[in-house]
PDB file as gemmi writes it, atoms N, CA and C in Angstrom:
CRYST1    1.000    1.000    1.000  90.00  90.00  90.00 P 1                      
ATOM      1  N   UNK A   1       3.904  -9.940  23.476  1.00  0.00           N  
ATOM      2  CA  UNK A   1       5.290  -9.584  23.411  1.00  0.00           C  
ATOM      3  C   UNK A   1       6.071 -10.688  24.110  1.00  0.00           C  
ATOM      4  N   UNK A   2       7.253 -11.277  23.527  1.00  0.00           N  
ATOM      5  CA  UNK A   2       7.898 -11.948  23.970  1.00  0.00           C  
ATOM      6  C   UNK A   2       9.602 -11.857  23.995  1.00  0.00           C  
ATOM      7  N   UNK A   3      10.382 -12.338  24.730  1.00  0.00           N  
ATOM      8  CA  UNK A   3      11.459 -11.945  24.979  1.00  0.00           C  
ATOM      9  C   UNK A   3      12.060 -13.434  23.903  1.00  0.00           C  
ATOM     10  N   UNK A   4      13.256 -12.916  23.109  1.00  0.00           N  
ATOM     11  CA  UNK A   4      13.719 -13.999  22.567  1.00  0.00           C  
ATOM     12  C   UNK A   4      15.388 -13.524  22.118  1.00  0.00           C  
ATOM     13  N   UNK A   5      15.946 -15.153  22.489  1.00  0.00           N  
ATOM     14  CA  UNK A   5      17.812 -14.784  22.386  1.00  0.00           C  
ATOM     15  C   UNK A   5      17.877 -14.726  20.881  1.00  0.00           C  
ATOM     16  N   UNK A   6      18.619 -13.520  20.456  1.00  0.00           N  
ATOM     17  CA  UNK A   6      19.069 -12.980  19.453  1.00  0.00           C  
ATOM     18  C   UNK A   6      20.221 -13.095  19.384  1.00  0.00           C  
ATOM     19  N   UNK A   7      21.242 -13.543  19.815  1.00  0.00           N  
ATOM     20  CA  UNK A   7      22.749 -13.743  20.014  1.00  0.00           C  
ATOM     21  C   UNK A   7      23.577 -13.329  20.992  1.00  0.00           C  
ATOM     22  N   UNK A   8      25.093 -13.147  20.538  1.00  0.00           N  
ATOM     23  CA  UNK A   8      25.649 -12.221  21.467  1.00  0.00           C  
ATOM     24  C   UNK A   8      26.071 -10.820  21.620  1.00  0.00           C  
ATOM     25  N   UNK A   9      25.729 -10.601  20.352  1.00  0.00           N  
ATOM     26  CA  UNK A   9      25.646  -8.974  20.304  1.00  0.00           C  
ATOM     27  C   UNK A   9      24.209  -8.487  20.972  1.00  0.00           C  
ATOM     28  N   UNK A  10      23.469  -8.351  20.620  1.00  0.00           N  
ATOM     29  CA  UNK A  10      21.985  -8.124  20.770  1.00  0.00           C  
ATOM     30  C   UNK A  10      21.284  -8.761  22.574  1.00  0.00           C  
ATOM     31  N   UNK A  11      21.440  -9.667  22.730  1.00  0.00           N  
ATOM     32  CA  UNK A  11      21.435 -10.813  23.700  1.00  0.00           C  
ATOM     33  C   UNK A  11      20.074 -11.050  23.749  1.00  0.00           C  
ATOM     34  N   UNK A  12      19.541 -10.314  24.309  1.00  0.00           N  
ATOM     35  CA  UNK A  12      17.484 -10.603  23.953  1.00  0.00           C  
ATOM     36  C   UNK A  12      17.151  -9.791  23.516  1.00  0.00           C  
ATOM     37  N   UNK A  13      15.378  -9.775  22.760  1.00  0.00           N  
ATOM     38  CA  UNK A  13      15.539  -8.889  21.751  1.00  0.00           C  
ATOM     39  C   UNK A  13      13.501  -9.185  22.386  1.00  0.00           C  
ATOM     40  N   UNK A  14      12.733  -7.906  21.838  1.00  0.00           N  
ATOM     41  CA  UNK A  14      11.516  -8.042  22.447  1.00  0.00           C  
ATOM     42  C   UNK A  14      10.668  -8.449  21.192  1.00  0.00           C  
ATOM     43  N   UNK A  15      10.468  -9.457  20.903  1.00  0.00           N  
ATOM     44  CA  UNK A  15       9.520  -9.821  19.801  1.00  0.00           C  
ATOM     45  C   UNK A  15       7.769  -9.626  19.704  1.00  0.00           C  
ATOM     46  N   UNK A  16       7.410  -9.173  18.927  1.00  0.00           N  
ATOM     47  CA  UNK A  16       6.275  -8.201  19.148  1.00  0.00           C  
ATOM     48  C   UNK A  16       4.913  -8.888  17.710  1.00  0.00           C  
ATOM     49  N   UNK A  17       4.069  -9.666  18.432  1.00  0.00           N  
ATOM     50  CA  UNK A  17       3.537 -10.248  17.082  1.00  0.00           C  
ATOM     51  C   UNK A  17       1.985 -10.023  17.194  1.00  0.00           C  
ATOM     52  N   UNK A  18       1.360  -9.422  16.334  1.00  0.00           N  
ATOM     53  CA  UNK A  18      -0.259  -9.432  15.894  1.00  0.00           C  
ATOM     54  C   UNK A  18      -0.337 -10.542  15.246  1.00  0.00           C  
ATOM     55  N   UNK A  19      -1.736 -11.219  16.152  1.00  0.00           N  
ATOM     56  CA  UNK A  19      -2.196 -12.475  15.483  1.00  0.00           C  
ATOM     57  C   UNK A  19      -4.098 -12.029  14.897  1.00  0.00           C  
ATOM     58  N   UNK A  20      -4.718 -12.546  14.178  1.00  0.00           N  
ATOM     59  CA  UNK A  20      -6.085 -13.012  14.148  1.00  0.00           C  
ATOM     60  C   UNK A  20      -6.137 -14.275  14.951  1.00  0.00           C  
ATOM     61  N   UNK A  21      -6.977 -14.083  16.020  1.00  0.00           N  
ATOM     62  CA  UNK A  21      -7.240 -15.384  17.081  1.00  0.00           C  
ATOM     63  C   UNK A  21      -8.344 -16.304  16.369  1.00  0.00           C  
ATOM     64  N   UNK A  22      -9.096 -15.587  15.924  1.00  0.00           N  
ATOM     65  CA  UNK A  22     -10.240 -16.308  14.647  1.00  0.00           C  
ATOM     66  C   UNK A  22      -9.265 -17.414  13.660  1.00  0.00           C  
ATOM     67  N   UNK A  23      -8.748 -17.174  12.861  1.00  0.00           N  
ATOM     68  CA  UNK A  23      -7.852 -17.933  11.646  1.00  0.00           C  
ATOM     69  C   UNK A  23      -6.720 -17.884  12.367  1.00  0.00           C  
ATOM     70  N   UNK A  24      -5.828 -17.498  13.088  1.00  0.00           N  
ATOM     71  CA  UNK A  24      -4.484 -17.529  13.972  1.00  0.00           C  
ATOM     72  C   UNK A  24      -3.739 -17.382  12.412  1.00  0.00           C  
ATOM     73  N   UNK A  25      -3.863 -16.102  11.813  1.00  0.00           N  
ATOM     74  CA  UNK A  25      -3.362 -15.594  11.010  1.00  0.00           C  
ATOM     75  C   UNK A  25      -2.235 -14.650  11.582  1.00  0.00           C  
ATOM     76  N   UNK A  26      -0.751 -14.564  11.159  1.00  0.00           N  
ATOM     77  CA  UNK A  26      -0.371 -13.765  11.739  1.00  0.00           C  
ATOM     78  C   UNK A  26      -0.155 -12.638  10.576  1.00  0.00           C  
ATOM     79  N   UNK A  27      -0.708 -11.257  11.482  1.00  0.00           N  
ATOM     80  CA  UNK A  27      -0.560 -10.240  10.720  1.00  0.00           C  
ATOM     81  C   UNK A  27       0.383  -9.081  10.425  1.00  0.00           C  
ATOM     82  N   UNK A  28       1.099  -9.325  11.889  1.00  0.00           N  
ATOM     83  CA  UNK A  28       2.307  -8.402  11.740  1.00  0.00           C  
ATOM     84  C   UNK A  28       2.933  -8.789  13.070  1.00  0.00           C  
ATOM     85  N   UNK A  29       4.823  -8.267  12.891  1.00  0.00           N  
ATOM     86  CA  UNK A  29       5.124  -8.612  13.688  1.00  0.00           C  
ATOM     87  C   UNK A  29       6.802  -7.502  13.696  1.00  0.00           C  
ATOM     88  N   UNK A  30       7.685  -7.112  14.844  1.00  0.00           N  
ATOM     89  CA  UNK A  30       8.419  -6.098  14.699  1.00  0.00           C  
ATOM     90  C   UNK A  30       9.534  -7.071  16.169  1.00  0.00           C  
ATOM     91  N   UNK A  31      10.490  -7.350  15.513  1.00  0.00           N  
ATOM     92  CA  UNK A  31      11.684  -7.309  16.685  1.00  0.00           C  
ATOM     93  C   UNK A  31      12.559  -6.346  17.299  1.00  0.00           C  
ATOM     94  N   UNK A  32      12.351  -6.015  18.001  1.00  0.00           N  
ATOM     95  CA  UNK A  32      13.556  -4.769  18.594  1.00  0.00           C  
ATOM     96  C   UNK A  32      14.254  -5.076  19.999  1.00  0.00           C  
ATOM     97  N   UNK A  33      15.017  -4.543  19.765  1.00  0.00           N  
ATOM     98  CA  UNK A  33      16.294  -4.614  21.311  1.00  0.00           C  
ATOM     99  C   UNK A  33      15.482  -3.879  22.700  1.00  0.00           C  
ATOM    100  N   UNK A  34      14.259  -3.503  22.491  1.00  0.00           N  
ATOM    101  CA  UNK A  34      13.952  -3.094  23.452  1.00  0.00           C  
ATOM    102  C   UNK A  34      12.235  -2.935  23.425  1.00  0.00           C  
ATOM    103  N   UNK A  35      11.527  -3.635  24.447  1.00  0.00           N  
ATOM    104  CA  UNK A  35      10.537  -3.823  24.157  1.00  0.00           C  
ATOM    105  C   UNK A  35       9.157  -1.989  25.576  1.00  0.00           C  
ATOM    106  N   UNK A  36       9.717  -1.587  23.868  1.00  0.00           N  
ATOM    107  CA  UNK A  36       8.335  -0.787  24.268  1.00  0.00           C  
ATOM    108  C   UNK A  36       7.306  -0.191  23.380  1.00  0.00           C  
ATOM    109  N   UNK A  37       6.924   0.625  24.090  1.00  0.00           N  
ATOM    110  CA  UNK A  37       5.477   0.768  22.918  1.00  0.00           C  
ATOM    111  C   UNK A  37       5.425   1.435  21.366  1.00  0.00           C  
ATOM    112  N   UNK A  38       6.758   1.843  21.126  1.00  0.00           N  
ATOM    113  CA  UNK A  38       6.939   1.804  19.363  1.00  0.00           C  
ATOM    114  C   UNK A  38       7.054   0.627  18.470  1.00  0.00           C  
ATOM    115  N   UNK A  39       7.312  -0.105  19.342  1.00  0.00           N  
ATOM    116  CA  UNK A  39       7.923  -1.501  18.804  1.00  0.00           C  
ATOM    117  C   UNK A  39       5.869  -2.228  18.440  1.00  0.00           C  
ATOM    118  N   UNK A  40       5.312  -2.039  19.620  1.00  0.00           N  
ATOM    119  CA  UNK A  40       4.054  -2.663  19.291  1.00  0.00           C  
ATOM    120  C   UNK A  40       3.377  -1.984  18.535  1.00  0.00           C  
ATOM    121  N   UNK A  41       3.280  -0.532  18.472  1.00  0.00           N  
ATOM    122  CA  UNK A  41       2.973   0.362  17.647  1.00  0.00           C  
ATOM    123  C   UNK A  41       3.289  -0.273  15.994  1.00  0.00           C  
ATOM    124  N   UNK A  42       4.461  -0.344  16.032  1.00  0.00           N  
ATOM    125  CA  UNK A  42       4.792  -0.964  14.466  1.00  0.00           C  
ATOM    126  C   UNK A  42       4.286  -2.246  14.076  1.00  0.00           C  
ATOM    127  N   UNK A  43       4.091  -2.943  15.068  1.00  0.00           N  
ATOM    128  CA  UNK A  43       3.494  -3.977  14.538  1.00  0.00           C  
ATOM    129  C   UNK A  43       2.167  -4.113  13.889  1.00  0.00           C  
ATOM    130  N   UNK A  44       0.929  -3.394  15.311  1.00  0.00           N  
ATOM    131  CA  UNK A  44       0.052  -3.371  14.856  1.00  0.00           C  
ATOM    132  C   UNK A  44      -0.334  -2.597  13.295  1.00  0.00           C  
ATOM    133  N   UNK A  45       0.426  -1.116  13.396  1.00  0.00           N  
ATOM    134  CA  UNK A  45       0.063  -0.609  12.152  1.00  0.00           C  
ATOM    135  C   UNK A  45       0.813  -1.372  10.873  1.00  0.00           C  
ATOM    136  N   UNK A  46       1.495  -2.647  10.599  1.00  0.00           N  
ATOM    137  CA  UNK A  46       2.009  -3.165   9.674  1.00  0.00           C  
ATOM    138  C   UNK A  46       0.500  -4.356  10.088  1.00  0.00           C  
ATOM    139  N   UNK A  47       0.167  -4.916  10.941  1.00  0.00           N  
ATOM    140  CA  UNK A  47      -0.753  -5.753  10.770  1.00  0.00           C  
ATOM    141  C   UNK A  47      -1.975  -4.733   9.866  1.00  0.00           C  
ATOM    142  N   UNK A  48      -2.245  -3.911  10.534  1.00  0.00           N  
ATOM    143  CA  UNK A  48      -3.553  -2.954   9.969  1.00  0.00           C  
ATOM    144  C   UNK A  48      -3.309  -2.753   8.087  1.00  0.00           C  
ATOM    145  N   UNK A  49      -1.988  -2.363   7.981  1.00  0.00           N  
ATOM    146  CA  UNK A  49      -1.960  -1.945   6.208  1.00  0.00           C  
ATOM    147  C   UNK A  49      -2.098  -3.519   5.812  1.00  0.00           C  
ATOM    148  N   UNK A  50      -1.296  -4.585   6.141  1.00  0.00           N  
ATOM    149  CA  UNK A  50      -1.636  -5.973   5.756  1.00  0.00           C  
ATOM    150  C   UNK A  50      -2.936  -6.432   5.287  1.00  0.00           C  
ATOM    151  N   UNK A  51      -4.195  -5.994   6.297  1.00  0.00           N  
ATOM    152  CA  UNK A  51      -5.315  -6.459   6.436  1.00  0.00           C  
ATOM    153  C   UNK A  51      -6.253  -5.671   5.601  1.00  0.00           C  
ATOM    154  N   UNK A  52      -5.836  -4.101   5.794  1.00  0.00           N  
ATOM    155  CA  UNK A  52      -6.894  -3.133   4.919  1.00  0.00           C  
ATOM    156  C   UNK A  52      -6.146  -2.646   4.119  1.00  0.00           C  
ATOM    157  N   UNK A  53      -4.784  -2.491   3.806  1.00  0.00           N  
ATOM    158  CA  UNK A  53      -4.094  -1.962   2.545  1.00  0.00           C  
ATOM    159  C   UNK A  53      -3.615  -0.646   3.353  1.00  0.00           C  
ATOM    160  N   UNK A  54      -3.572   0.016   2.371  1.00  0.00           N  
ATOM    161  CA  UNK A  54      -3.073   1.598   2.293  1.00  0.00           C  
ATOM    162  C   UNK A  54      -4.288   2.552   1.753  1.00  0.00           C  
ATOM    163  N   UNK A  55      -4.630   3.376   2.688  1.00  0.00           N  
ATOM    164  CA  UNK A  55      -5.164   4.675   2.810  1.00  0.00           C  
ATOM    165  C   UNK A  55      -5.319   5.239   1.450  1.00  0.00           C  
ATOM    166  N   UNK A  56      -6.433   5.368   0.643  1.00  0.00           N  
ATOM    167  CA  UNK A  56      -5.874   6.608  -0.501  1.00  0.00           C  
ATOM    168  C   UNK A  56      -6.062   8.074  -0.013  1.00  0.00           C  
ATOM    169  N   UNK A  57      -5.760   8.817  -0.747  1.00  0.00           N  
ATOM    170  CA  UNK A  57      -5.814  10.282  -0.429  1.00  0.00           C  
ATOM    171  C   UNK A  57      -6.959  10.825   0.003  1.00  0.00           C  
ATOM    172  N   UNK A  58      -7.248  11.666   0.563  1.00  0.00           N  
ATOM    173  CA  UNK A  58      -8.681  12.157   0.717  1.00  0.00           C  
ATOM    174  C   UNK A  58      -9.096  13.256  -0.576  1.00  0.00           C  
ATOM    175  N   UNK A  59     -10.111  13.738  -0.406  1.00  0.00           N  
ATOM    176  CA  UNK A  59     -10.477  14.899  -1.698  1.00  0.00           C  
ATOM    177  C   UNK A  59     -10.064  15.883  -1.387  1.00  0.00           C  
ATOM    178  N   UNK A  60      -9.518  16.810  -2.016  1.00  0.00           N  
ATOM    179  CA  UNK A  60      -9.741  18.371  -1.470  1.00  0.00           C  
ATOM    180  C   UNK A  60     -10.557  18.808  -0.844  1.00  0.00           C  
ATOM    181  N   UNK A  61     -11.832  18.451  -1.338  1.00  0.00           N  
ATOM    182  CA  UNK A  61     -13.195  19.184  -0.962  1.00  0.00           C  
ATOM    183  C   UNK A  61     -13.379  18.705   0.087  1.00  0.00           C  
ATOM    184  N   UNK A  62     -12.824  17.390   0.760  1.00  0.00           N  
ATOM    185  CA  UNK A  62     -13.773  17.173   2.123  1.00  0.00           C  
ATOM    186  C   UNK A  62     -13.948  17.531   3.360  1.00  0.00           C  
ATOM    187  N   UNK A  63     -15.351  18.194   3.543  1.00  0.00           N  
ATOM    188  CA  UNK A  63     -15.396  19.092   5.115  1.00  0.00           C  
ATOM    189  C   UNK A  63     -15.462  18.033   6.502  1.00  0.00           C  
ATOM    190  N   UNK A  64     -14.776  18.412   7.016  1.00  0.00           N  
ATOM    191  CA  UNK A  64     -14.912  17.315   8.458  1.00  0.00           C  
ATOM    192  C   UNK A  64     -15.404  18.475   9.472  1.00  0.00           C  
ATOM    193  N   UNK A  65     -16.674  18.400  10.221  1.00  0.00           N  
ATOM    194  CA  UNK A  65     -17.371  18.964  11.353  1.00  0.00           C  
ATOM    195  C   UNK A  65     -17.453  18.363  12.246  1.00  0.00           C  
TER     196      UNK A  65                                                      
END                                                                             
């Protein structure tokens, strides 16, 4: 997470970036006016759908024990 000037409305803004340290791929990343843990939250889960896609549905039938 890094702090970065966004102007003068905004003034700093908490920039929030998932990398792959392997390939220094970046996988996701979320700016907000305030750096807390939704902000990294969004990132990572936009890095995660990036990397593995989107979820399909589960079956009806499936029992979880």
């Amino acid at each position: 997470m890094a702090r970065v000037w966004c102007g003068a409305q905004y003034r700093w803004c908490a920039l929030t970036l998932v990398m792959d340290c392997h390939t220094r791929e970046l996988l996701g990343w979320r700016l907000s006016r305030t750096s807390n843990a939704q902000a990294a939250e969004a990132a990572l889960e936009e890095a995660l759908i990036h990397r593995y896609g989107l979820l399909g549905k589960a079956r009806d039938d499936l029992t979880i024990r």
